[in-house]
N, C-alpha and C positions, 0 to 999 in steps of 0.2 A: 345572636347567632349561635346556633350549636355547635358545640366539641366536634370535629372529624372524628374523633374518636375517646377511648380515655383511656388511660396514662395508667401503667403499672399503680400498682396501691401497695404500699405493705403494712397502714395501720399508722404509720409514725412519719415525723418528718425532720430530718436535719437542716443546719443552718447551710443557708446557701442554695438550698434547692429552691427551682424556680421560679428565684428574684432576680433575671433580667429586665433590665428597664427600658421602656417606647423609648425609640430613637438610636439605643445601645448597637457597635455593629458589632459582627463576630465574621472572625478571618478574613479582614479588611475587606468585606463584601456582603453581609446580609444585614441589613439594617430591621432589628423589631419593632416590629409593627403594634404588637398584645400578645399577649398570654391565652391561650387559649384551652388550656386543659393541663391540670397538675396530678401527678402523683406522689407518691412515699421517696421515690429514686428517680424521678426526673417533671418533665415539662414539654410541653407542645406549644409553638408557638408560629404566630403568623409572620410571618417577613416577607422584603424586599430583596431581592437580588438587582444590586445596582450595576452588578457589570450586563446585566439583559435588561434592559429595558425597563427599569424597576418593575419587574416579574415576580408576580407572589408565589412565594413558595410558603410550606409548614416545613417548621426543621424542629424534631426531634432531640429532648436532651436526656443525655442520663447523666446524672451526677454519682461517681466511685463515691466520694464520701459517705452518700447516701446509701450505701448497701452494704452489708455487714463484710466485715473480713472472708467468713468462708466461704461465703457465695460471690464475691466481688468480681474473680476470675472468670467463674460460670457467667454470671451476666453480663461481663464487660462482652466476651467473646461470642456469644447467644445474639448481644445486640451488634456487633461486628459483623456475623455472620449473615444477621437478618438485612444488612446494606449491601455486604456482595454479593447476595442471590438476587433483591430486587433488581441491582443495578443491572447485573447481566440477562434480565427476563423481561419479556413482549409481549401483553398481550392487554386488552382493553378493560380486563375484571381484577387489572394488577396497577395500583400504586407505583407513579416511578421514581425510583429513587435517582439522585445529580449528584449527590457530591455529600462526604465526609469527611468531617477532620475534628480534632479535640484541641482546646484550651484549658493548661490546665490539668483539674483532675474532672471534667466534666468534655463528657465526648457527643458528636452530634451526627443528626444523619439530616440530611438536605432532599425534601420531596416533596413532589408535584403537590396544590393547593384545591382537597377536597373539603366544599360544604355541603354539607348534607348530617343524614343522624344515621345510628345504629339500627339496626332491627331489631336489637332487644329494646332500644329508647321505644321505637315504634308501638311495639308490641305491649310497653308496658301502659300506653296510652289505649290501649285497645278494650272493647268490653266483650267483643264475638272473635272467634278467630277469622282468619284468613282465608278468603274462598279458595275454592282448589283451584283457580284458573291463575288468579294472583299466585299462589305455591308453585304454581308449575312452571309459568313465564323466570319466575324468580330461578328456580332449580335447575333449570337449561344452563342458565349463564353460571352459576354453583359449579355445576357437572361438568361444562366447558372448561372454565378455567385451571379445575381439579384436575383432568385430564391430560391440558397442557402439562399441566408441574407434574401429574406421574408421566407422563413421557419425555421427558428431559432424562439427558444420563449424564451423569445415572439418575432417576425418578426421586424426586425431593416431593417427601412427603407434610403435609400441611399441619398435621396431629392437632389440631385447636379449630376447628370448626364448631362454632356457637355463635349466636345473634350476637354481642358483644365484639365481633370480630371482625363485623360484616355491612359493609354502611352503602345506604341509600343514598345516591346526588341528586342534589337536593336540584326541583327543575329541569332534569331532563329528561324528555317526554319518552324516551324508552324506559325507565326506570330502571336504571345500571346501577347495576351494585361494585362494590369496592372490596376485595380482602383486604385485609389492614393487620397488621403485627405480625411478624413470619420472627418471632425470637425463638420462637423452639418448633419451627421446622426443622426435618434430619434428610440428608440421602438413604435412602436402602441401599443395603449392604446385600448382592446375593450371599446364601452360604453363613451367612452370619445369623445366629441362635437367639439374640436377646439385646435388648436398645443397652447403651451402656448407662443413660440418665433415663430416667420416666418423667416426663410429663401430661400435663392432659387437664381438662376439666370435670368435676365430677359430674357426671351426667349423660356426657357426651363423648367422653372418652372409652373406651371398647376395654374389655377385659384383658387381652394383651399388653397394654398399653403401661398396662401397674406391674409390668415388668417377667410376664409367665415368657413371651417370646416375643420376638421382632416384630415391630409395626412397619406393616407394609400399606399400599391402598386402600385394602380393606379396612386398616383403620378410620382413617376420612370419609368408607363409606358408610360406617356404621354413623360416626359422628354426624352427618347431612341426614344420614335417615333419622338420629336422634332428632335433631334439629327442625326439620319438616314435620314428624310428627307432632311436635309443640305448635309451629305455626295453625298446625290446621283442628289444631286442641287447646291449645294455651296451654296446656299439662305442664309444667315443670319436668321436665327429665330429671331431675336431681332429687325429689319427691320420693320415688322408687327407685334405685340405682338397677340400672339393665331390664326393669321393668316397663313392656311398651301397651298396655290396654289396647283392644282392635280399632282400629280408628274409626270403623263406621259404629261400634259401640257409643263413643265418646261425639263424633260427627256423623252423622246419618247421611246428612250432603254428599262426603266425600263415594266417589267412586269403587268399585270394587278393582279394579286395576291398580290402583295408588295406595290403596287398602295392604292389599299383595305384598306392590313392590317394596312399601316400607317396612313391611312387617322383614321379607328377606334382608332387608340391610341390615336390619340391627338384628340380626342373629347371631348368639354368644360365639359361636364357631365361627369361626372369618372364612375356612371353605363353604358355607352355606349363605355365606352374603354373595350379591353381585360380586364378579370378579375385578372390575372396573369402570368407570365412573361413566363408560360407552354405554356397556350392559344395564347400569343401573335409568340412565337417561331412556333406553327400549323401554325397560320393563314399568317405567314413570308414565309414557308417554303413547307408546305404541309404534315410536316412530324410530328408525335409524337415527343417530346425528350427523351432520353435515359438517363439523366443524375442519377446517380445512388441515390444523397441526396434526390433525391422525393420519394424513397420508404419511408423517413421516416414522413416527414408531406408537403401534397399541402393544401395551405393555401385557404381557403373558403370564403370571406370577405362579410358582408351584406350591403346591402346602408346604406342613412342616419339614425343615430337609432335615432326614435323620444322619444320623454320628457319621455313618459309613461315607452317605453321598458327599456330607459335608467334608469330611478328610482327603476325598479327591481333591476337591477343586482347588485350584490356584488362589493362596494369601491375595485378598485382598491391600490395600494400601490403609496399613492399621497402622498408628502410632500403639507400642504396646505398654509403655509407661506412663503416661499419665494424658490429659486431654488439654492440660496448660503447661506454659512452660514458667515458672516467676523464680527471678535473679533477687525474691522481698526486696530491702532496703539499701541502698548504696549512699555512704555519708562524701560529702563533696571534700575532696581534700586527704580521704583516708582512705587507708586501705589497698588493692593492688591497682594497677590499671588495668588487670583484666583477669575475668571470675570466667570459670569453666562449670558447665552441668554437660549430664550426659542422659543419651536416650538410645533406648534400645531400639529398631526398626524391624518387624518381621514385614518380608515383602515375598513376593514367590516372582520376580522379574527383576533384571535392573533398573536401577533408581536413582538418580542423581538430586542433589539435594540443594535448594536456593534462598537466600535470605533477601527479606524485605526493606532494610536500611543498615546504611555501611556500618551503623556501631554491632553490625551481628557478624558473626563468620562462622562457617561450620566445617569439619575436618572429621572425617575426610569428604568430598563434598560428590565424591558417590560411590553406590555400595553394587555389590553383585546379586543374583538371586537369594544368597542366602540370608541376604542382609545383613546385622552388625551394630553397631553402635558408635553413633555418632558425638562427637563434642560440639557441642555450641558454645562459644565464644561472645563474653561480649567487652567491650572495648569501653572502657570508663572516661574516660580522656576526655571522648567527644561529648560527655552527656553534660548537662546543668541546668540548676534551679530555676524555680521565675520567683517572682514579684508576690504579693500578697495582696490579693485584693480585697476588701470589702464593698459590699453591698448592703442597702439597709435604708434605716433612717437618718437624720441629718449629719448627727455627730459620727454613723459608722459610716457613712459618706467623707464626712469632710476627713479622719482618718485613715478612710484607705488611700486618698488624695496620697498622703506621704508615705503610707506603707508599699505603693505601689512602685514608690523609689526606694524603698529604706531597707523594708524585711521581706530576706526571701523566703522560698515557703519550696515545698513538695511540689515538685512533677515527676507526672506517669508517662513512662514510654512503653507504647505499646507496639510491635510490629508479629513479626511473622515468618516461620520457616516453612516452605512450602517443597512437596514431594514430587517429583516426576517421574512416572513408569514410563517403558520405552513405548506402552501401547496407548500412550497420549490422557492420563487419568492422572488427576491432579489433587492432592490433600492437605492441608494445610494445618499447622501448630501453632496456637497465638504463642507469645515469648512476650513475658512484660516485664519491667523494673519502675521500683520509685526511687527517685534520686532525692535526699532531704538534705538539706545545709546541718551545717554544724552548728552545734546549741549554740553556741556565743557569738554566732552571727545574726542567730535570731534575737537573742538580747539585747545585744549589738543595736541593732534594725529597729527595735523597740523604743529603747533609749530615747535614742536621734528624734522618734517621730512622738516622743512626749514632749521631748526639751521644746522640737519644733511646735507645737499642736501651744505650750505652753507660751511659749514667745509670742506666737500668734495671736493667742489670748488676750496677752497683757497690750498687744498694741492695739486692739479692737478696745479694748476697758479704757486704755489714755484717751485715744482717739475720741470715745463718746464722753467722758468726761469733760474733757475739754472744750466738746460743743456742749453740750449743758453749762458749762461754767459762762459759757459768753452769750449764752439763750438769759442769763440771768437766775437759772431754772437751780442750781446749786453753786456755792462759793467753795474754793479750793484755800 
């Protein structure tokens, strides 16, 4: 069976990443099924949902261990972020996401159950490229989906369109494709100059992207048109960075309309691309699209806004201090019962301010147009360790057996302070803490599960001596 997809990579692997075991449940309701795709920081895996019907679901893992200290924040909340966009979005070229929750220091996302392959797996199996009829059927539903997400408000742009991203279901005679991995999707910000993280693929990714100014539509359209020009060339985009040969150079087949339209997409200037993923589908096609989400908003975008226009407009809903919020380490038993951080809020409206779980509080919990700074609160009292589990082979099995009562270990709470403007726009600040035991608990915990692990020993050693002594087989 093929991957649905494949799992971040980053070269290395820590202990503990994706070794769940067939039959294992998580959050007293998905029972693993297999393993089905590993990376550097997490795992993809097939389960059961026993509260429906034993209904397959794939559930997503990232393991915090697994990712370096300085990025830890950025990803943990990257992959938070990529569950509450799916959760809240409809449409048939979107993966759904049910349900998240973390054990642990390893967090999960719960979603619907695609087999099928990549179109880069596809493509790499290929020795001609793709006719333009296959590109096109394929590009509708591309341009569809894309369309939806830049018409949502505020417009959530995709920024990572590449074959990798993008998977064929497997057996279904429309040939539906899937987006897959929304981690470093952004909102567009109007009025706003420059993404405050860059991401992107090399290749694929449009020259704003590397951080000159704000990626808006036009970056996804440049990336679909990078992407379709491969399909219909096998060419590598990455090959030449921003360089696209004329496709009927490289394909003679291809038409001179799609020739065109793709050449306009990946035009360095993003005013000289298709404005929108409508316009690009016409200029693909020759056709209007029908898709029914456009009655409710096609999105209009202006070039770059310069200093002036920009200084008119109404603050958007900026956190202006940082993009995380972390309380680092909290030792259990020390210390105060409650630590204070503060954040500054520029808003151009009132704002009232909300926490995601009762160990958070914030004061004052709302601010007027000129905004101000807020304390976030968080309350020590309620937090505490878990257990330590190991996973493994026999012997890190049969000792997590006791460690799972004996030695505690680090846990991560993660929630959420979230922003209300009066005109119904909502922004959100992850807030995280690990809470670790105190060393001599962990020693403590240790101890116990040697003495134990030893005792155990010695009565397995009598035990089988004993029977060899009366097998005849050794004398005592």
């Amino acid at each position: 069976m093929q991957a649905p997809w494949t799992a971040a990579s980053g070269g290395w692997l820590k202990p503990g990443t994706g070794d769940l075991l067939p039959m294992q449940i998580l959050s007293n309701r998905y029972m693993v099924m297999e393993k089905i795709a590993e990376g550097g920081m997490g795992a993809i895996y097939q389960a059961q949902d026993r509260r429906l019907q034993a209904r397959v679901v794939a559930i997503k893992e990232m393991n915090a261990l697994a990712i370096p200290e300085t990025e830890r924040q950025r990803v943990l909340a990257s992959f938070a972020q990529e569950a509450e966009l799916l959760a809240r979005l409809d449409h048939p070229n979107l993966v759904r996401v049910t349900d998240r929750f973390q054990e642990g220091e390893r967090h999960y996302m719960v979603m619907e159950f695609i087999e099928g392959e990549t179109l880069e797996t596809i493509m790499e199996a290929r020795t001609a490229p793709f006719t333009e009829g296959e590109v096109l059927a394929w590009a509708e539903q591309l341009c569809d989906v894309l369309a939806y997400l830049h018409n949502q408000d505020p417009p959530i742009i995709y920024r990572d369109i590449k074959p990798s991203n993008i998977m064929l279901v497997a057996g279904d005679p429309d040939n539906t494709l899937k987006l897959i991995d929304f981690g470093i999707a952004r909102f567009y910000k109007p009025g706003k100059r420059k993404d405050t993280i860059q991401f992107g693929t090399e290749g694929y990714a449009p020259p704003e992207q590397y951080g000159q100014t704000q990626t808006d539509e036009r970056a996804d359209v440049f990336a679909l048109g990078a992407m379709l020009h491969q399909m219909l060339t096998l060419r590598d985009p990455s090959s030449e960075l921003w360089n696209f040969p004329p496709l009927r150079k490289l394909s003679p087949a291809v038409g001179k309309r799609v020739e065109a339209a793709i050449a306009k997409a990946v035009a360095m200037k993003k005013e000289s691309r298709h404005q929108n993923m409508a316009a690009m589908w016409e200029a693909l096609s020759g056709r209007k699209p029908s898709w029914t989400h456009l009655s409710v908003r096609l999105v209009s975008l202006p070039g770059d806004v310069d200093l002036a226009a920009e200084a008119a407009m109404p603050s958007e809903a900026i956190v202006s201090t940082r993009s995380a919020l972390s309380f680092d380490r909290v030792i259990t038993g020390q210390g105060p019962s409650e630590l204070r951080r503060e954040i500054e809020i520029t808003y151009g409206c009132e704002v009232s301010v909300t926490t995601g779980a009762p160990w958070l509080e914030v004061v004052p919990d709302r601010l007027d147009a000129q905004g101000g700074k807020v304390a976030v609160v968080l309350k020590t009292e309620g937090l505490c360790t878990e257990r330590l589990r190991l996973r493994g082979g026999l012997i890190k099995r049969w000792a997590g057996l006791h460690t799972a009562r004996l030695v505690p270990a680090a846990r991560e709470y993660q929630s959420f302070i979230a922003f209300h403007q009066s005109g119904g726009l909502r922004e959100e600040q992850q807030v995280s803490v690990v809470v670790s035991p105190d060393p001599w608990q962990v020693g403590a915990g240790w101890v116990l599960t040697v003495v134990a692990m030893l005792v155990e020993l010695s009565v397995v050693v009598g035990i089988t001596l004993v029977f060899l002594a009366n097998a005849g087989v050794i004398y005592l």
